[in-house]
N, C-alpha and C positions, 0 to 999 in steps of 0.2 A: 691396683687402681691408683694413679695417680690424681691428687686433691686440688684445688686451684679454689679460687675467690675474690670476689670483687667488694673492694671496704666504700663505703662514702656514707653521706649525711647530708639531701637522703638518699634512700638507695634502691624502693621496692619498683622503682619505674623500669629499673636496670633491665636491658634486654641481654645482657652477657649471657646468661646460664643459656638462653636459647642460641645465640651466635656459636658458640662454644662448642653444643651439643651440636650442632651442624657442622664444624670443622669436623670433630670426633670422625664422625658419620663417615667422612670420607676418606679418614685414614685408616676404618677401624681401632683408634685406640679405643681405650675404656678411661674415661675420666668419670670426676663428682667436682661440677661447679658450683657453688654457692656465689650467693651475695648476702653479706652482712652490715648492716648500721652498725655504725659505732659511734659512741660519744664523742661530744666536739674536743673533748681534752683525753680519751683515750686511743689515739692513733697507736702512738708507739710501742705503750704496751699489748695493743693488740697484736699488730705486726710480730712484733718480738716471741709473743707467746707461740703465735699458730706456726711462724716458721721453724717453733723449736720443736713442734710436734708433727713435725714432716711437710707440713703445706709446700708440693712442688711450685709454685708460682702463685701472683698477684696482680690483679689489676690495681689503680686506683683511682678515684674521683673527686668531685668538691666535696670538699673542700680541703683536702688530704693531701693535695699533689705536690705541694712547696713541702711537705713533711716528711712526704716521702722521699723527696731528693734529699734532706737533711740526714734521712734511714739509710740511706744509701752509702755503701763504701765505695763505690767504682761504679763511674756515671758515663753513659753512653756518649757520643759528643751533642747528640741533639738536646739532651737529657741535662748536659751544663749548660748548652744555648739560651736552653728555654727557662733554668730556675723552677721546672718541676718535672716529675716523674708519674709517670701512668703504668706502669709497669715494673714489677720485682721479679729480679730473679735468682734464685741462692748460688750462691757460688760454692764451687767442690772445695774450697781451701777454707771453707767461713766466708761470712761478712753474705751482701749484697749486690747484687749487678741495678742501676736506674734505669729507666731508658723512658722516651717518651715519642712515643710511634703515632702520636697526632699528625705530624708534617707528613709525614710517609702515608698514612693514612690519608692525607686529603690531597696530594699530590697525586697517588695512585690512584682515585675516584675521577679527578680533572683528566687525567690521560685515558681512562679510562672512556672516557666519551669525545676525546678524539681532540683533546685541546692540550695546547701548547704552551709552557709559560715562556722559553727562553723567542727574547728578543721584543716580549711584550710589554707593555704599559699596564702597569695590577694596582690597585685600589684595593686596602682591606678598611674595612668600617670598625672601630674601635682598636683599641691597645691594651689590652687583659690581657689577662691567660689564655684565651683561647688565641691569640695572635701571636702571643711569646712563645707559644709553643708549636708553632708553622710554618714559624718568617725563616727561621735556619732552611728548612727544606724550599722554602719557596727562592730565598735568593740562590741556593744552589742549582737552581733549576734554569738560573740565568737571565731572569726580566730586564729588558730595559729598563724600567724606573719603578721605583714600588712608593705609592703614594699609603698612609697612614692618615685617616681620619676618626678624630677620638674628640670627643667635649671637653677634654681637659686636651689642651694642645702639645704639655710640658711631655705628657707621658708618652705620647707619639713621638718627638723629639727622642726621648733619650731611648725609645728601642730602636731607632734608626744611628746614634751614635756608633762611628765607627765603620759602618756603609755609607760608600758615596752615592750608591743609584738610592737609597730609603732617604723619601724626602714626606715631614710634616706638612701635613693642610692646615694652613692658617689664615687659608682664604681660596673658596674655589674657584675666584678666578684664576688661579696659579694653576688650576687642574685642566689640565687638557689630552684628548686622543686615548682616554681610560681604554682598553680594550676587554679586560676581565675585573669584576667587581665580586670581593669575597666578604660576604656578611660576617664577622666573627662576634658581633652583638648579640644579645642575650634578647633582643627586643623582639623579636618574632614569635617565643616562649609566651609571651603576656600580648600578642596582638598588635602590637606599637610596629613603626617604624623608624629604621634609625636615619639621623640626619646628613642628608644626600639630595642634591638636586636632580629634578629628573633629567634634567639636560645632560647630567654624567650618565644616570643612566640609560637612557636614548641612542647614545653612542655607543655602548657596549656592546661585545660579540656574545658575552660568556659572562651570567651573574648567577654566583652561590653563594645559598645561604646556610653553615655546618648549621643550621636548626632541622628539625625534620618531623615529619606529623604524618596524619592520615589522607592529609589534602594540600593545596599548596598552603606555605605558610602567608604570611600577613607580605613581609617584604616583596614574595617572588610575584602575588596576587599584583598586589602595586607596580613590579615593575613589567607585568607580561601588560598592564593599562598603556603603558608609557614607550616600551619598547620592542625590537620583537628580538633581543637575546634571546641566546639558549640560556636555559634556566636548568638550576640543579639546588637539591635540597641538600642535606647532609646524612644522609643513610648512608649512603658508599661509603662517607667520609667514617661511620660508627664500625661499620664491617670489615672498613682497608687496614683500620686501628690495630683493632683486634685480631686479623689477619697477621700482622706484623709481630703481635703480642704471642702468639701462637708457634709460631715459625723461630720465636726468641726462648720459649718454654721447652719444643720437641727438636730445637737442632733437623730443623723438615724445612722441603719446598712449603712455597709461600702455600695454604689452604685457595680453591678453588674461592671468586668473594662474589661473583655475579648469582650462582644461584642460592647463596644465602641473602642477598641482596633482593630477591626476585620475591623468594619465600618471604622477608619481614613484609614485604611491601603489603601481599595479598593478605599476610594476618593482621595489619593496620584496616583494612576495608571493610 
């Protein structure tokens, strides 16, 4: 039986060990996933230890993911894109493989329901982690122009350095003809909405927010008042992840994600 685990801080919310157990299912392996807390100053001797006592694979979480690309001896390219890693994998020579399967992950939930990035106009809300770790997969996908809106306007600037279609919002009236809006803000967690006029969102075809819950979240509530986008939460985006994480651990076709997507949905109800 091979052992896998998801580290963060915190961590008992983690739906992994269920996602996990649902790929299993369909290949017949036999695995044991855990998730474990770890202390905010012991990442790396954790890491260090479990993979010296067999642990075939890793996920990882917040607050871990910049550490774990530092644990990393050989980074995927998305995985040096992004400046952090979601996923470990042991290499047969020693050392570590990085990789960080967010973009892939939220790329394949967007196609997934019939939308397109290349040739469009895309708006992400904030400049974190969760957007350094997407924007590799989303420019590869070809948008006409990727707009970047963040309250600190300097950090949108420099993830767009070095792309010419990634342009900082430093005023919405610069913003025009958005056609897909992707929440990468933390605000829907606490209720909040992040800052966006509705006039951007009015216009849009296609608004997701990677948050996700039992009902719509705060944002998508807000924007089905304002517009009639398609709306999408971020479930697909936790299961496309993982999916990828999976497919990176067993050297296998991608796992089946819609009917584990189908199943979290009804255990959320």
């Amino acid at each position: 039986m091979r052992r896998f685990c998801v580290f963060g801080n915190p961590i008992s919310h983690s739906r992994s060990p269920d996602i996990h157990a649902l790929f299993a299912k369909q290949y017949g392996h036999e695995i044991s996933y855990k998730k474990q807390l770890v202390s905010l100053h012991g990442f790396a001797r954790t890491i260090a230890t479990e993979f010296n006592q067999g642990l075939a694979g890793a996920n990882v979480t917040v607050p871990f993911k910049q550490q774990a690309w530092q644990q990393a001896t050989k980074l995927t390219e998305e995985a040096r894109a992004s400046g952090a890693v979601n996923t470990l994998i042991p290499l047969p020579a020693g050392g570590l493989l990085g990789a960080n399967t967010d973009g892939a992950g939220l790329l394949r939930d967007i196609r997934r329901q019939g939308i397109d990035l290349a040739g469009r106009r895309v708006l992400i809300l904030g400049a974190g982690g969760a957007t350094r770790g997407v924007l590799k997969n989303i420019l590869d996908a070809n948008p006409e122009t990727v707009w970047i809106a963040n309250r600190t306007a300097i950090k949108a600037q420099q993830l767009g350095d070095g792309h010419a279609n990634v342009r900082a919002v430093t005023t919405w009236q610069t913003v025009s003809g958005v056609d897909i809006v992707i929440n990468a803000t933390s605000a829907s967690l606490s209720g909040k909405l992040p800052d966006v006029p509705t006039t951007v969102l009015g216009g849009a075809q296609f608004v997701y927010d990677m948050v996700y819950g039992p009902g719509r979240t705060s944002f998508l509530a807000h924007t089905a008042a304002v517009s009639e986008a398609q709306l999408s939460d971020g479930l697909g985006m936790l299961v496309g992840q993982a999916a990828e994480s999976y497919r990176l651990w067993w050297q296998c076709e991608l796992p089946q994600i819609a009917p584990v997507i189908e199943h979290l949905r009804h255990s959320m109800d």
